[in-house]
N, C-alpha and C positions, 0 to 999 in steps of 0.2 A: 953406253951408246957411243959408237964411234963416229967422225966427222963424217964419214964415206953415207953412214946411215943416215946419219941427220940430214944431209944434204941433197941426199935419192929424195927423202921425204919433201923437204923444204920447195925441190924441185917437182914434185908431181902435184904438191897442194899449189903451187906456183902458176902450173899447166892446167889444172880443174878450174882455178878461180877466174883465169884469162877466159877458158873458154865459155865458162858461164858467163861473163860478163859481156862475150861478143853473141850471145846467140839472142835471137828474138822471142823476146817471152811476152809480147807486149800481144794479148791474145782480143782484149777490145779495143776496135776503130768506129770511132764516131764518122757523121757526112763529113765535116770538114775534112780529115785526114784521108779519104777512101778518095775524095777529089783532088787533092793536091796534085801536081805536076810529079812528086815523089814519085808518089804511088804508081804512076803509071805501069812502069814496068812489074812482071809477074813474079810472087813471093820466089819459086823456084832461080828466076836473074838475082835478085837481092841476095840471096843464099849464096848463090854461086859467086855473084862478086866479092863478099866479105870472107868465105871459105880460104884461098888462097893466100891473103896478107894474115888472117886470123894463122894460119899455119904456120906461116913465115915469120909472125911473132913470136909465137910461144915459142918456135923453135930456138929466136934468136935470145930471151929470156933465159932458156934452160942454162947459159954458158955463162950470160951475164950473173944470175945468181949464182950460181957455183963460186964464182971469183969474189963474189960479197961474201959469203960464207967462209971463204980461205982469208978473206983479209977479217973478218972479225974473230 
């Protein structure tokens, strides 16, 4: 396996695990949290606010790992 492969890989498991870890899976809300101040705004605002930096990270990951990869 060559570094070029490892590091396509390294970099897309990289992109999957970010973006699972930004998206909302938290699918029960109790009274407390449905009141919050949080919540106010609607799932579709929430989404859309985390979408753009969510994108802008992985993007900026994808270069960062690469450079860990070449130095190890």
């Amino acid at each position: 396996m060559n570094k070029k492969t490892l590091a396509a890989g390294v970099t897309a498991l990289a992109v999957v695990f970010t973006a699972a870890a930004c998206s909302d899976s938290d699918t029960g809300t109790t009274a407390a949290t449905s009141t919050s101040p949080a919540s106010a705004s609607t799932p579709t605002e929430q989404t859309a606010a985390h979408n753009d930096a969510d994108v802008m990270f992985a993007q900026m990951m994808i270069p960062h790992h690469s450079q860990a990869i070449e130095m190890s």
